[in-house]
ZAPAZA-159610 format. One record per atom (N, C-alpha, C): residue number from 1; z, y, x. Coordinates in Angstrom, 3 decimals. Layout:
REM residues N
(r NUM, (Z, Y, X))
...
This chain:
REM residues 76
(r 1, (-25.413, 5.951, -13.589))
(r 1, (-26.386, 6.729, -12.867))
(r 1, (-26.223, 6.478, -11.380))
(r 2, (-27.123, 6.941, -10.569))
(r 2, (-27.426, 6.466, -9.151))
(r 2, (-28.010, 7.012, -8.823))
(r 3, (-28.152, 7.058, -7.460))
(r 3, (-29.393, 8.041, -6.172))
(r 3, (-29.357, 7.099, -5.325))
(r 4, (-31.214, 7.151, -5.287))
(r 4, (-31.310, 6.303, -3.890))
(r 4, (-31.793, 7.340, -3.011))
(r 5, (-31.400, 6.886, -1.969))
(r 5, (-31.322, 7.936, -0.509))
(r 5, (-31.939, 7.605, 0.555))
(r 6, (-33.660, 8.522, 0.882))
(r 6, (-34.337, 7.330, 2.504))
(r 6, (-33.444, 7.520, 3.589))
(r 7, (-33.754, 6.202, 4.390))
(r 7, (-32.759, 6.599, 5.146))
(r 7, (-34.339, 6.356, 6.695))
(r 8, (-34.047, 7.425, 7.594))
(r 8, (-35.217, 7.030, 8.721))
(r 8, (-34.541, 6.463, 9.641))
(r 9, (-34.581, 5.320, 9.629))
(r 9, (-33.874, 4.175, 10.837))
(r 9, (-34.131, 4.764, 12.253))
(r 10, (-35.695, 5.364, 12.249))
(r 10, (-35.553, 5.615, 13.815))
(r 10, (-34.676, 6.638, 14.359))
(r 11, (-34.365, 7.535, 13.501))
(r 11, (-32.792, 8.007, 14.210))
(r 11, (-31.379, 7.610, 14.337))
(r 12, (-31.241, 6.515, 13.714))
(r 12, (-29.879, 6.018, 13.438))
(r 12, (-29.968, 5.027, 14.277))
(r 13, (-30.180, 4.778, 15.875))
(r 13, (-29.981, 3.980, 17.125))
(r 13, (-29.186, 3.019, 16.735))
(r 14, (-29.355, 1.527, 17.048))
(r 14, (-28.607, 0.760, 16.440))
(r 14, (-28.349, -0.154, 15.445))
(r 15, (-28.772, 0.574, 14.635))
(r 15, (-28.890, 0.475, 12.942))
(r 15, (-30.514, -0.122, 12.648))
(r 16, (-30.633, -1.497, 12.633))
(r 16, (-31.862, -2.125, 12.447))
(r 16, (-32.378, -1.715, 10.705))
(r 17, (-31.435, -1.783, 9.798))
(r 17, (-32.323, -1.818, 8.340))
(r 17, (-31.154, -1.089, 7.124))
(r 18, (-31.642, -1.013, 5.900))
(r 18, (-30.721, -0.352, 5.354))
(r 18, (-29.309, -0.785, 5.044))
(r 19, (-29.744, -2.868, 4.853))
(r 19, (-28.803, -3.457, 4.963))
(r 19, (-27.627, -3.329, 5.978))
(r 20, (-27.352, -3.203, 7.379))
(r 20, (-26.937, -2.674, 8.341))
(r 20, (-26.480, -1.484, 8.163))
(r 21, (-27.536, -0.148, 7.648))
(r 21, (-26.843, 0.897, 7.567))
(r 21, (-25.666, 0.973, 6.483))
(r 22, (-25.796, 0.038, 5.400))
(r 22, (-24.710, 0.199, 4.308))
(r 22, (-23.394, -0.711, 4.469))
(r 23, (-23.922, -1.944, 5.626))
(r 23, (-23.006, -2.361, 6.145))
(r 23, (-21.912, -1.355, 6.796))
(r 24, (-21.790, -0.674, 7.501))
(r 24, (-21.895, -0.115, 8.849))
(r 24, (-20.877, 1.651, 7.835))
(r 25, (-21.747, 1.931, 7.071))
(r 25, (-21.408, 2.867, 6.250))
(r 25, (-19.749, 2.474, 5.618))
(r 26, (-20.362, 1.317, 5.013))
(r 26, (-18.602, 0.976, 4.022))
(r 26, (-17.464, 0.474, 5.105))
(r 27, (-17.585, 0.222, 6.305))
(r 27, (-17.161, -0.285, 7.148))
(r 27, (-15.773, 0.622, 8.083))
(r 28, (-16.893, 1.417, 8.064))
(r 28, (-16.320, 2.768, 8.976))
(r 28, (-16.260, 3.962, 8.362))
(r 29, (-16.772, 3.995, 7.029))
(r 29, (-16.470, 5.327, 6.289))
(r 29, (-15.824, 5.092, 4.580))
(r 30, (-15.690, 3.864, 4.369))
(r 30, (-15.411, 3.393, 3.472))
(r 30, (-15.719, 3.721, 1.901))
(r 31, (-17.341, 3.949, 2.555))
(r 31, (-18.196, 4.677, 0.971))
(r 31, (-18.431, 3.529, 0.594))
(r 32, (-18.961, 2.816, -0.470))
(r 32, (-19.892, 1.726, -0.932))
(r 32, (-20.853, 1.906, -1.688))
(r 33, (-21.679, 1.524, -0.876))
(r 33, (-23.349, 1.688, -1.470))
(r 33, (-24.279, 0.434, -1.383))
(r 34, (-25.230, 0.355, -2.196))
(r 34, (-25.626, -1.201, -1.921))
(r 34, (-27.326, -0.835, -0.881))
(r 35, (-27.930, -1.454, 0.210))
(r 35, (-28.784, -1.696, 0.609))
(r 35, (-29.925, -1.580, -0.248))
(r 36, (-31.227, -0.664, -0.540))
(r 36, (-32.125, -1.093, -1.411))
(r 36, (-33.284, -1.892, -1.329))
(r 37, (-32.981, -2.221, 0.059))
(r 37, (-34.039, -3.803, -0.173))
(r 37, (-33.568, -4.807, -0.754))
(r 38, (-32.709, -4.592, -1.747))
(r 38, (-32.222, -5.831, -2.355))
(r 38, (-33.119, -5.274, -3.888))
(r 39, (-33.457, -4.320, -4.106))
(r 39, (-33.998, -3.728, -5.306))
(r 39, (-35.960, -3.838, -4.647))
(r 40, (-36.064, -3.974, -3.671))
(r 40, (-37.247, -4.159, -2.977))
(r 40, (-38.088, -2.950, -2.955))
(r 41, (-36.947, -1.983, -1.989))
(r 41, (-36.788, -0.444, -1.962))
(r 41, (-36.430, -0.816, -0.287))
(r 42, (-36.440, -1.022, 0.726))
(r 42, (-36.194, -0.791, 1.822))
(r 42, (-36.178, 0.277, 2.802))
(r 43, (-35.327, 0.566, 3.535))
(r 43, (-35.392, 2.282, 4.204))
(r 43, (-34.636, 3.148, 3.095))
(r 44, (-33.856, 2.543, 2.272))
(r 44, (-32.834, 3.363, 1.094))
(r 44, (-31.710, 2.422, 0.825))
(r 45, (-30.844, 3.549, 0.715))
(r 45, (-29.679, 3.021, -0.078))
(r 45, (-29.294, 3.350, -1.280))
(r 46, (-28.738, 2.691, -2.068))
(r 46, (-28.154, 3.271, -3.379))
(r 46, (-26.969, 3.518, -3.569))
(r 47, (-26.784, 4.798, -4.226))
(r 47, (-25.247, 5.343, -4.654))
(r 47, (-24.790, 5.750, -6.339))
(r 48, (-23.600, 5.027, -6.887))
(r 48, (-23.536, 4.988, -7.935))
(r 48, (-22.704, 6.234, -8.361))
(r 49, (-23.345, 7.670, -9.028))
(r 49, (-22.270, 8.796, -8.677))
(r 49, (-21.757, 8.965, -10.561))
(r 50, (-21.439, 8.084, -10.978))
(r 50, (-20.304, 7.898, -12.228))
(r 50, (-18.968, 8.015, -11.964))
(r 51, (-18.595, 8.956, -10.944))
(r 51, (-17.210, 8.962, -10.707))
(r 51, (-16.744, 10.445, -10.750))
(r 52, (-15.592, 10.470, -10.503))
(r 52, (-15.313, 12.148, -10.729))
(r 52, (-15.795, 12.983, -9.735))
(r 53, (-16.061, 14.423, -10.142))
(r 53, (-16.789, 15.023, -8.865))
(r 53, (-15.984, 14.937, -7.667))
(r 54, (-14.718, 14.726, -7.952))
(r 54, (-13.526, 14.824, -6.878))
(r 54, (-14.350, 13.377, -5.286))
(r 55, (-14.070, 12.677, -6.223))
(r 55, (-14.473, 11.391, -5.714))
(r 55, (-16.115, 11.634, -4.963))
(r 56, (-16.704, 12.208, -5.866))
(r 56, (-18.229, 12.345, -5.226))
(r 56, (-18.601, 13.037, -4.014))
(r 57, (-17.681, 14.413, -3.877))
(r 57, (-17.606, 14.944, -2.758))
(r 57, (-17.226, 14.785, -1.614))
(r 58, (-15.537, 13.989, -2.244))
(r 58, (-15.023, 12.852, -0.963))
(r 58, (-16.334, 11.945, -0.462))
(r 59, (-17.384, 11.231, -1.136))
(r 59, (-18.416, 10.076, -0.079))
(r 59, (-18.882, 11.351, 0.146))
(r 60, (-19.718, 12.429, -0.390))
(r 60, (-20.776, 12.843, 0.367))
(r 60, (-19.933, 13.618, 1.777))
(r 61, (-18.990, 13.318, 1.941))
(r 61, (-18.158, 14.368, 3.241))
(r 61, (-18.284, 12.993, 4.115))
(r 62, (-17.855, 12.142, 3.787))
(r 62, (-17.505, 11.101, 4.322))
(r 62, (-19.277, 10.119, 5.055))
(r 63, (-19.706, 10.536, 3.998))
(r 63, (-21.342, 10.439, 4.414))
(r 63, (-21.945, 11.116, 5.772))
(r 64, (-21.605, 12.303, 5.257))
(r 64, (-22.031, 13.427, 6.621))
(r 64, (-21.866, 13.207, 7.576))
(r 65, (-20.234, 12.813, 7.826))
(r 65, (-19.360, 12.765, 8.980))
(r 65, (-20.071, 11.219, 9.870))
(r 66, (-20.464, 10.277, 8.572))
(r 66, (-21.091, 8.822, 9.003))
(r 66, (-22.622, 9.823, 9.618))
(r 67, (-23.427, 9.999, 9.198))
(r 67, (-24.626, 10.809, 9.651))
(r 67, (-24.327, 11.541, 11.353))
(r 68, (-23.296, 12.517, 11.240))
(r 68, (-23.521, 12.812, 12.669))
(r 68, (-22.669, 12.031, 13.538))
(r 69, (-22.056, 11.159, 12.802))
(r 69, (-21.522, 10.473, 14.193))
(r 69, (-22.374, 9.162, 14.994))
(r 70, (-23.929, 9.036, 13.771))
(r 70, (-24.756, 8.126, 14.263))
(r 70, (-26.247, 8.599, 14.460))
(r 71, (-26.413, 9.279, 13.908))
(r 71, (-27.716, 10.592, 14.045))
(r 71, (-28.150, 11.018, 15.355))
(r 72, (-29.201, 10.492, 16.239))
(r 72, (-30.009, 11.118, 16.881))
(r 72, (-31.312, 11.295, 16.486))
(r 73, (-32.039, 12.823, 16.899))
(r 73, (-33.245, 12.984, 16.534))
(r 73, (-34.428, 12.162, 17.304))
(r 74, (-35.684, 11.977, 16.694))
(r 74, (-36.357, 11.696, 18.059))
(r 74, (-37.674, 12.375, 18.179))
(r 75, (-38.822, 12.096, 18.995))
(r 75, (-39.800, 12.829, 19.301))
(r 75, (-41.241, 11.750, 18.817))
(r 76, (-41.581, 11.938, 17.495))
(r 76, (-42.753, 10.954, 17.379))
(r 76, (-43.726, 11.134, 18.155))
């Protein structure tokens, strides 16, 4: 099982595509998720949550922490 997740690039400064963001994600937060423009889903990532809830809560914390440490809002 899996969740794909949009991701809105224009707040994540920096961060050109999802590829990048999942780069960038496993890098510095050491979640792994795959890019979904490789599924020809772009602006998402995918997460495989077959693991123990223990484990699941650890990425989604670890997620968050990736979110506000790259998260600005903006003004369309």
């Amino acid at each position: 099982m899996y969740i794909m997740v949009g991701i809105d690039l224009k707040c994540f400064p920096g961060i050109e595509s999802d590829m990048e963001f999942a780069q960038t994600l496993i890098r510095e937060k050491s979640v792994f998720c795959l890019p979904a423009s490789i599924f020809e889903c772009p602006n998402y990532i995918r997460i495989v949550i077959t693991m123990k809830k223990e484990k699941i809560i650890e990425a989604c914390n670890r997620i968050e922490e990736f979110v506000l440490d790259h998260y600005s809002s903006y003004d369309s």
